[in-house]
N, CA, C and O atoms as a GROMACS GRO file, in nm:
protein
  420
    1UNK      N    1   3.842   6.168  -3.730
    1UNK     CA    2   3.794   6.303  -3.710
    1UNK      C    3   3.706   6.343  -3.827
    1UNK      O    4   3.730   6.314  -3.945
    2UNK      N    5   3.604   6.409  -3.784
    2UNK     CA    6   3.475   6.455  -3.916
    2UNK      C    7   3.524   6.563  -3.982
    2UNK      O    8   3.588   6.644  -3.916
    3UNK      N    9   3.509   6.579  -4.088
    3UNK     CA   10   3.556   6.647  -4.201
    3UNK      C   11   3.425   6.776  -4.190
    3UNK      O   12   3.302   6.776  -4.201
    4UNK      N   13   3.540   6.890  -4.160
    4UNK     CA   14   3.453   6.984  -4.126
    4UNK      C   15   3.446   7.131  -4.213
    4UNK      O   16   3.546   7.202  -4.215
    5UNK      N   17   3.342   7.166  -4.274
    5UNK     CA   18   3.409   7.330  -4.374
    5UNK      C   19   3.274   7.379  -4.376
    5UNK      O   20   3.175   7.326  -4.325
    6UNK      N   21   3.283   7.509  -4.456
    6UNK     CA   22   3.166   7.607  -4.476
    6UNK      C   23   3.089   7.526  -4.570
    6UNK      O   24   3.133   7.439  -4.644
    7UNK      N   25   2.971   7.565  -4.559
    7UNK     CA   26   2.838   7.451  -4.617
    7UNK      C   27   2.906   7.483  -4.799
    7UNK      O   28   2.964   7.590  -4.812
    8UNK      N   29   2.901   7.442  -4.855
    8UNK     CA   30   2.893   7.467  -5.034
    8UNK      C   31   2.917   7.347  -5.114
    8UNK      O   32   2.999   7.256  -5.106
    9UNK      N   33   2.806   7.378  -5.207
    9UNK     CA   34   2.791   7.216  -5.275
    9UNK      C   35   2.920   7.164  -5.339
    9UNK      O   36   2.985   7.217  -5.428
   10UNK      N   37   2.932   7.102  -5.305
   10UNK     CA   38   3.077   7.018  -5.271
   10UNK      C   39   3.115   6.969  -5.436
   10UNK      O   40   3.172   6.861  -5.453
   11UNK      N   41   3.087   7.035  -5.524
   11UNK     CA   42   3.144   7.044  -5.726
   11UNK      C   43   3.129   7.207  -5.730
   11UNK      O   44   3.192   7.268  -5.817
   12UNK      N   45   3.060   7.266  -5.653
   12UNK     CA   46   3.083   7.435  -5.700
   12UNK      C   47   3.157   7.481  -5.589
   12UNK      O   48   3.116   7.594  -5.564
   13UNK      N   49   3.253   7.447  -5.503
   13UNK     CA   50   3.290   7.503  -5.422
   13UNK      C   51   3.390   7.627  -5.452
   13UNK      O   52   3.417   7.716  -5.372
   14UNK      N   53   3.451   7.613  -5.618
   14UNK     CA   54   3.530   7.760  -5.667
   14UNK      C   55   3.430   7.791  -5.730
   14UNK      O   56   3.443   7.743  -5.843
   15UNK      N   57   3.327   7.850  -5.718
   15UNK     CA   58   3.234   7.944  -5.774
   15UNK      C   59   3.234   8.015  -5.675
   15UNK      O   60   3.308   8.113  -5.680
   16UNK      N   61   3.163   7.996  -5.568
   16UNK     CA   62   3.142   8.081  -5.466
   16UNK      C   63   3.179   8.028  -5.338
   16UNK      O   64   3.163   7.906  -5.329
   17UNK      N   65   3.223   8.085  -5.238
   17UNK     CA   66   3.263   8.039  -5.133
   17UNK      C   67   3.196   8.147  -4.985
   17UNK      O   68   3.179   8.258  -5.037
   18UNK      N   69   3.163   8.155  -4.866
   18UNK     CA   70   3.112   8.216  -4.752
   18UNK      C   71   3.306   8.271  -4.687
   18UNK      O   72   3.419   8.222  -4.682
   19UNK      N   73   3.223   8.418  -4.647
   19UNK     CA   74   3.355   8.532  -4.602
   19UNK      C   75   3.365   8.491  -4.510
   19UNK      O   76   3.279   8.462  -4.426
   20UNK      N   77   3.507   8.477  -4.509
   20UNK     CA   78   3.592   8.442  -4.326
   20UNK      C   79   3.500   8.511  -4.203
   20UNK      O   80   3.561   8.618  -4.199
   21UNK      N   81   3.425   8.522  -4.129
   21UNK     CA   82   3.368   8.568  -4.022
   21UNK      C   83   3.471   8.627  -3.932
   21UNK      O   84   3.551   8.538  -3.904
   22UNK      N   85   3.500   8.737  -3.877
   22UNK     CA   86   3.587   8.789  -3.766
   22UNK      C   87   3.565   8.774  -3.693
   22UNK      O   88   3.644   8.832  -3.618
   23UNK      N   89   3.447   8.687  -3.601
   23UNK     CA   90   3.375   8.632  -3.458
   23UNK      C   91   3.394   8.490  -3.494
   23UNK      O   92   3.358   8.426  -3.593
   24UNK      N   93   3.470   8.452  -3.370
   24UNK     CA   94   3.502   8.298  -3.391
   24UNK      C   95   3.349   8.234  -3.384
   24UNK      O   96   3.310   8.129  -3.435
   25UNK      N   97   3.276   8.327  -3.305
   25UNK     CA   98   3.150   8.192  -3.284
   25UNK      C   99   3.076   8.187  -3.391
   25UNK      O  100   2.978   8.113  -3.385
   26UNK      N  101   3.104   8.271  -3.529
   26UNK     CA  102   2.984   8.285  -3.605
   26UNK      C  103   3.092   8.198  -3.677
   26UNK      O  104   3.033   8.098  -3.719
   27UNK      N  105   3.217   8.192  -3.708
   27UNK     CA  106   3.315   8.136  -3.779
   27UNK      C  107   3.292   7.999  -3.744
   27UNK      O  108   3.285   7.942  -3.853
   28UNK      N  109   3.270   7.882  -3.620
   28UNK     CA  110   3.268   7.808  -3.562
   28UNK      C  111   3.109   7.762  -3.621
   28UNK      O  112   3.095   7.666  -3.696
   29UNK      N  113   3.004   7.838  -3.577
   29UNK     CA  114   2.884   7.830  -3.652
   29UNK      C  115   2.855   7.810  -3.760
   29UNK      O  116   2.739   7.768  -3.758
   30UNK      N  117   2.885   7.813  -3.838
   30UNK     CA  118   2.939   7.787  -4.014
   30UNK      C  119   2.993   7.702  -4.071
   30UNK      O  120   2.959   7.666  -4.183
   31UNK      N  121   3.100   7.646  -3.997
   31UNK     CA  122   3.184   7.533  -3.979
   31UNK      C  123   3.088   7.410  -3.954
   31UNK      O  124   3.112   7.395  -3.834
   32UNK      N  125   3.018   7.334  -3.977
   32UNK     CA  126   2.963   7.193  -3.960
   32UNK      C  127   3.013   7.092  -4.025
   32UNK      O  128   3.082   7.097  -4.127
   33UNK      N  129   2.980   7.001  -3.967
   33UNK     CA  130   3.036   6.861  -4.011
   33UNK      C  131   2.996   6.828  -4.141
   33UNK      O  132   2.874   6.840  -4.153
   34UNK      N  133   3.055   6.788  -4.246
   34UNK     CA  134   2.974   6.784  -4.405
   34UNK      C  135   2.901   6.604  -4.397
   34UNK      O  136   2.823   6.534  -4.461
   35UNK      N  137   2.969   6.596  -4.299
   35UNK     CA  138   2.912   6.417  -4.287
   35UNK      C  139   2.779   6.432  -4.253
   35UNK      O  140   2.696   6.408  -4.340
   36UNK      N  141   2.746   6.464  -4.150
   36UNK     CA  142   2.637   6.510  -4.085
   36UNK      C  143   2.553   6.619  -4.145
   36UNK      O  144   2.434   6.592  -4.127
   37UNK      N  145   2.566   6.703  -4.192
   37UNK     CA  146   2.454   6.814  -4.208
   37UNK      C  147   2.477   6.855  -4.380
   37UNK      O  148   2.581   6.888  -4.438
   38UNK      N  149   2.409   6.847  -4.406
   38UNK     CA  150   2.425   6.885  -4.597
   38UNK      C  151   2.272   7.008  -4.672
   38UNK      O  152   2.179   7.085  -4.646
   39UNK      N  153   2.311   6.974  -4.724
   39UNK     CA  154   2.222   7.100  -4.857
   39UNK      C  155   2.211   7.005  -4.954
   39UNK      O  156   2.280   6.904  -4.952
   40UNK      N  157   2.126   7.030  -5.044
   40UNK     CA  158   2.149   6.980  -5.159
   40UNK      C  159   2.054   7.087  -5.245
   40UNK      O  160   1.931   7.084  -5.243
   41UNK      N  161   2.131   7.175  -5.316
   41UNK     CA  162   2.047   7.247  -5.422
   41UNK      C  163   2.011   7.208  -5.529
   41UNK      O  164   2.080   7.170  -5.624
   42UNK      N  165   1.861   7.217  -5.515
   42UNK     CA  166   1.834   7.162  -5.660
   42UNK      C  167   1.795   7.277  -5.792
   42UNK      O  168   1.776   7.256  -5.911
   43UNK      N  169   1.793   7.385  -5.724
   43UNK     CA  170   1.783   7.471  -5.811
   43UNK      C  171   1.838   7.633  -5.803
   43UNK      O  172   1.845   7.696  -5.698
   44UNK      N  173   1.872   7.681  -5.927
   44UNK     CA  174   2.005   7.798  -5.862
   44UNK      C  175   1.944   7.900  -5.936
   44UNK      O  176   1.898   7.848  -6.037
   45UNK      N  177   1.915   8.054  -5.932
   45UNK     CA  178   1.865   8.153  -5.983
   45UNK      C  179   1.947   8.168  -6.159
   45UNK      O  180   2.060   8.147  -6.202
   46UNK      N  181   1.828   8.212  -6.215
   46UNK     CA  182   1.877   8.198  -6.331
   46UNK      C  183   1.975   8.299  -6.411
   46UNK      O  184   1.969   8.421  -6.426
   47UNK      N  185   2.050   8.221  -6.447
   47UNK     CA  186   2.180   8.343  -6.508
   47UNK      C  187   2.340   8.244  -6.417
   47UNK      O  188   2.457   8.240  -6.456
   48UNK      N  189   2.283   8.186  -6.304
   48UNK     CA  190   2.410   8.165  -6.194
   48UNK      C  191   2.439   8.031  -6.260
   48UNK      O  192   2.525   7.959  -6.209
   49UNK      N  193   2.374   7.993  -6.371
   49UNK     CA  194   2.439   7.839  -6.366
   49UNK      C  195   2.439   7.752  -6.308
   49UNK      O  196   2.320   7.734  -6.281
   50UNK      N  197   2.513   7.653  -6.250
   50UNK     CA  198   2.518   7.520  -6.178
   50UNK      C  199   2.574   7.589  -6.066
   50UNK      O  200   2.615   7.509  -5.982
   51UNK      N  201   2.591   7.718  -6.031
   51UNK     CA  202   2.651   7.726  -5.936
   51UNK      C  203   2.577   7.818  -5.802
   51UNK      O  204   2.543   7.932  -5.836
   52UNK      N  205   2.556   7.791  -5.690
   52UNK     CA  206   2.465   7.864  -5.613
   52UNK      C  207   2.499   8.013  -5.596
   52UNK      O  208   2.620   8.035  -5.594
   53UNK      N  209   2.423   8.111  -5.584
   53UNK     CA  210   2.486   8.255  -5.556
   53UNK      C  211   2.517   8.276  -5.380
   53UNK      O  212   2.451   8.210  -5.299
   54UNK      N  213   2.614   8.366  -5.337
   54UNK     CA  214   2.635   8.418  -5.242
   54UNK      C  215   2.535   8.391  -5.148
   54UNK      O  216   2.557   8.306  -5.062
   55UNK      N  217   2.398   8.470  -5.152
   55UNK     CA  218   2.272   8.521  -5.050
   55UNK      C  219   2.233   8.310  -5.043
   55UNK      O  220   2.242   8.244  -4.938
   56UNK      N  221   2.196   8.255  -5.170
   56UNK     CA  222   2.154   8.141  -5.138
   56UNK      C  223   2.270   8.085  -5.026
   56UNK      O  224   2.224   8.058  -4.915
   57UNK      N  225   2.432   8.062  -5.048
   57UNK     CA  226   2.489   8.017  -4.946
   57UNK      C  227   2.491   8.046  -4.845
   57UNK      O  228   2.494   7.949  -4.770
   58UNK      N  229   2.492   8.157  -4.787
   58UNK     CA  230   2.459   8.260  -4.688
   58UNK      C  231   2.330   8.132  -4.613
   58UNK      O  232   2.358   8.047  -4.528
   59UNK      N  233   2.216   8.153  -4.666
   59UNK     CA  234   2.107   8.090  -4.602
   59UNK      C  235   2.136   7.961  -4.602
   59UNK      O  236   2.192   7.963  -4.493
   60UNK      N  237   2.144   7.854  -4.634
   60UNK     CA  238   2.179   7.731  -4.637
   60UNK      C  239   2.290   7.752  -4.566
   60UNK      O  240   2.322   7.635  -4.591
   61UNK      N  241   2.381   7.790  -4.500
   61UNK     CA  242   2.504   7.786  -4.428
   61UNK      C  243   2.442   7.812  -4.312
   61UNK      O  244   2.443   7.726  -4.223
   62UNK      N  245   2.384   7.924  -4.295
   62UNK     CA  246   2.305   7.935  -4.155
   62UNK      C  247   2.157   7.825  -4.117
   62UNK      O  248   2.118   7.804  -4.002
   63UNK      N  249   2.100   7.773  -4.226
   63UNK     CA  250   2.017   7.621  -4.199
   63UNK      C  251   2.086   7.555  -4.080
   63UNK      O  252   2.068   7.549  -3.959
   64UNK      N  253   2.189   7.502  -4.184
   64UNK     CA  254   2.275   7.389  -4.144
   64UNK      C  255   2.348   7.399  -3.994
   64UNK      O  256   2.359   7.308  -3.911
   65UNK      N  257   2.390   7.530  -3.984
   65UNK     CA  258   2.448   7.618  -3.797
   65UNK      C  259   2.346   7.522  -3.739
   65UNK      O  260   2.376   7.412  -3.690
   66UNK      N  261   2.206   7.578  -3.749
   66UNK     CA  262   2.140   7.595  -3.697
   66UNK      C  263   2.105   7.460  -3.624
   66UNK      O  264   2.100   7.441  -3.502
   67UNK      N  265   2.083   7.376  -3.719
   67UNK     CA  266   2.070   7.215  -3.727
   67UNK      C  267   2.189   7.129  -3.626
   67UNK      O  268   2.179   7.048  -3.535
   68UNK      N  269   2.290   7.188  -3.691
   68UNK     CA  270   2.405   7.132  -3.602
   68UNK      C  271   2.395   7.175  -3.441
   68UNK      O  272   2.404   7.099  -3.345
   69UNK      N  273   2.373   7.318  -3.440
   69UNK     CA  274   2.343   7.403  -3.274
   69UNK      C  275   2.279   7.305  -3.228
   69UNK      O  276   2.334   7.218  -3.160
   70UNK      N  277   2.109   7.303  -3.271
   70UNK     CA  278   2.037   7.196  -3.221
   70UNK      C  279   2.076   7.052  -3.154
   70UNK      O  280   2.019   7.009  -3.054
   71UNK      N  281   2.169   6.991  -3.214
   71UNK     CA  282   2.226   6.869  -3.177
   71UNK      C  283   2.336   6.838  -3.053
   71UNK      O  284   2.374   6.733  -3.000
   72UNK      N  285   2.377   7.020  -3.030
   72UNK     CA  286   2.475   7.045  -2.947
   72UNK      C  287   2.444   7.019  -2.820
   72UNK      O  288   2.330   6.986  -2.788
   73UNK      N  289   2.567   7.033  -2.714
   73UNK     CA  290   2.450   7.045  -2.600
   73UNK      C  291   2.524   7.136  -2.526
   73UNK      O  292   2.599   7.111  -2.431
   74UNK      N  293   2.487   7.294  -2.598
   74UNK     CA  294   2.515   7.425  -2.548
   74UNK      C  295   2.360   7.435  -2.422
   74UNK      O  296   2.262   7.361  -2.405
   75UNK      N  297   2.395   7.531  -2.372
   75UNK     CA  298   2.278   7.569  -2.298
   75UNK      C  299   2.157   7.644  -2.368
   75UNK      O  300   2.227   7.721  -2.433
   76UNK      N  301   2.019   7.680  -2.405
   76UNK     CA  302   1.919   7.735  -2.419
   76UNK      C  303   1.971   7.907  -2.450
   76UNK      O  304   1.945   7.975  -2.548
   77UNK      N  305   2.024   7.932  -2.368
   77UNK     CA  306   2.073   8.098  -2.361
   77UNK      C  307   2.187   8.115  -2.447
   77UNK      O  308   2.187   8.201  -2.536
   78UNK      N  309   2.322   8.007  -2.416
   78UNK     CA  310   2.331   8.020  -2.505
   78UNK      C  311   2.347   8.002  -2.650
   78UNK      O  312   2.443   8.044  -2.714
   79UNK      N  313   2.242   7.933  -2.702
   79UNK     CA  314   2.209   7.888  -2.868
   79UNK      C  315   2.120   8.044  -2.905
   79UNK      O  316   2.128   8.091  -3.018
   80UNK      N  317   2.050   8.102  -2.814
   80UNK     CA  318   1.993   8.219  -2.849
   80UNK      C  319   2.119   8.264  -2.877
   80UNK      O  320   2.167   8.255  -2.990
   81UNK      N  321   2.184   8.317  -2.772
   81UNK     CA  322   2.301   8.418  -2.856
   81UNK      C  323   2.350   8.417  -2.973
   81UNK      O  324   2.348   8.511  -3.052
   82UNK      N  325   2.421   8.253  -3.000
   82UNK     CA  326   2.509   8.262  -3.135
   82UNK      C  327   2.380   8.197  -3.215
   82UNK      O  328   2.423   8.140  -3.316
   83UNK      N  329   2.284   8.189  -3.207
   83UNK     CA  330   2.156   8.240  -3.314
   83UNK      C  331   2.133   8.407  -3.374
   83UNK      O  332   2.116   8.451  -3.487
   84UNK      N  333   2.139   8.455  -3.274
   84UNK     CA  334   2.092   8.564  -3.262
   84UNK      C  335   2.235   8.675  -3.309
   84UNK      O  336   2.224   8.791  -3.349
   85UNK      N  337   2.335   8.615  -3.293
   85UNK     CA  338   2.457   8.707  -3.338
   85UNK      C  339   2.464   8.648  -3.477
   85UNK      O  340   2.436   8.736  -3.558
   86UNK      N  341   2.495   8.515  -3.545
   86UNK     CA  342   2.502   8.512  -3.663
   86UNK      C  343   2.450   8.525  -3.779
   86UNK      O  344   2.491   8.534  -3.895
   87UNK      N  345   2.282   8.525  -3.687
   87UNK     CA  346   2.174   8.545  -3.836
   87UNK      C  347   2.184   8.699  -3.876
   87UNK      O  348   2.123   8.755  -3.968
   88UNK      N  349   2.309   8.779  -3.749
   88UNK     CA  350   2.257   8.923  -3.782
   88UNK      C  351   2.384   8.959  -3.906
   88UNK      O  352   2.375   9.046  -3.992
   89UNK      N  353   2.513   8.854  -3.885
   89UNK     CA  354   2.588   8.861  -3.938
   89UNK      C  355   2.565   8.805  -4.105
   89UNK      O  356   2.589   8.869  -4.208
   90UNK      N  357   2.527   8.705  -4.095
   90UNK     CA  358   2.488   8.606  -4.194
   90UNK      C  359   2.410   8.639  -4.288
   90UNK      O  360   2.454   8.672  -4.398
   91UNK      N  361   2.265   8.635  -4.255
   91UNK     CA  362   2.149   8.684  -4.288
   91UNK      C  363   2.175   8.837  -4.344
   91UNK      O  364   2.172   8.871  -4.462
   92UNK      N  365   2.203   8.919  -4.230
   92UNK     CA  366   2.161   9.051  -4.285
   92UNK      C  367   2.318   9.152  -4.249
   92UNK      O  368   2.312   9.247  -4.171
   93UNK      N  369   2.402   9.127  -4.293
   93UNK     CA  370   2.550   9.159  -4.321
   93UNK      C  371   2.535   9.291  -4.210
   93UNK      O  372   2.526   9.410  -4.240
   94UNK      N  373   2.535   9.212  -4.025
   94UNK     CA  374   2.501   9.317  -3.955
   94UNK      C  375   2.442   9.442  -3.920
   94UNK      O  376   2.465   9.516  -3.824
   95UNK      N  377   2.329   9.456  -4.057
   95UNK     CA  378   2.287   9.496  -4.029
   95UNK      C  379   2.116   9.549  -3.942
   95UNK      O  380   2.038   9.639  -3.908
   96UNK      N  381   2.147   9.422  -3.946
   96UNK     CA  382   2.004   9.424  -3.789
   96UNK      C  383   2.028   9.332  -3.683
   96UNK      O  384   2.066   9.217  -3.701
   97UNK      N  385   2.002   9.390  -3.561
   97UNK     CA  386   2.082   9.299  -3.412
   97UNK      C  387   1.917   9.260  -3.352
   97UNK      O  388   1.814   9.325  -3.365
   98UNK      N  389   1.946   9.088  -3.264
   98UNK     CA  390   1.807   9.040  -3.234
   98UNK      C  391   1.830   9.081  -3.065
   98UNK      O  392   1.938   9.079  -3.007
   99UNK      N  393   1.714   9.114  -3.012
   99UNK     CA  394   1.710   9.110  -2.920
   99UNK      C  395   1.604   9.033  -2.841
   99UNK      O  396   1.485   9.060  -2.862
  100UNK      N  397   1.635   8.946  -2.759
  100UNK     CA  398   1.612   8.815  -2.678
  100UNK      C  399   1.550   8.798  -2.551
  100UNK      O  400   1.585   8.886  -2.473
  101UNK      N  401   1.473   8.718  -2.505
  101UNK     CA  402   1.443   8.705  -2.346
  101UNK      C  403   1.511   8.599  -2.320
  101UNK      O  404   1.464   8.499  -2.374
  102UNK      N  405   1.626   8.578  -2.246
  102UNK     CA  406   1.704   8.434  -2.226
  102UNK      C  407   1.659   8.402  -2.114
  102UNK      O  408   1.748   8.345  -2.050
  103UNK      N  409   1.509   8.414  -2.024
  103UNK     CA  410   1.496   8.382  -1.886
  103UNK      C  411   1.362   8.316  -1.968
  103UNK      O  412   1.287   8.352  -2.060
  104UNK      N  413   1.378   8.187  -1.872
  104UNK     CA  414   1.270   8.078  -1.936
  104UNK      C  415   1.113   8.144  -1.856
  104UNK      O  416   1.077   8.218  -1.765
  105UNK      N  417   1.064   8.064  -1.956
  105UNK     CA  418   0.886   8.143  -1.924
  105UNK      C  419   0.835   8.060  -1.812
  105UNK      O  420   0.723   8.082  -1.765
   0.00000   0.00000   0.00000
């Protein structure tokens, strides 16, 4: 079984860590395989040390969703959704919601 957790560079993982999500799908979204999908920071804002800040994990956690979604084989409609629900969660701490055309062109 693949060894699965929230994206974080795997020597700073007690520096900072990504908030439990209360929506399983954004919780599930977050969750990727570390075998499969990685980060590698090579550089961290200055003052933070060796260790990445919050907003950087935040984005690199939602990369990696994203990457993994891709590989899935959810339907078109819905990868918009839990795109579109977690970047609002993720990205911008709910506070902006996407709205979508899920009917193909």
């Amino acid at each position: 079984m693949a060894k699965k957790s929230s994206a974080t560079a795997s020597s700073q993982e007690a520096a900072v860590a990504l908030p439990p999500y209360q929506d399983e799908t954004i919780q599930e979204f977050v969750n990727v395989d570390n075998d499969k999908y990685q980060a590698t920071i090579v550089s961290t804002n200055e003052g933070s040390g060796d260790h990445p800040d919050l907003d950087m994990l935040k984005k690199t956690s939602f990369v990696l969703g994203v990457l993994a979604l891709l590989d899935s084989n959810k339907a078109p409609s819905e990868m918009q959704e839990i795109v579109a629900t977690s970047s609002s969660e993720i990205l911008f701490d709910g506070r902006v919601r996407f709205k979508y055309n899920t009917e193909r062109i």
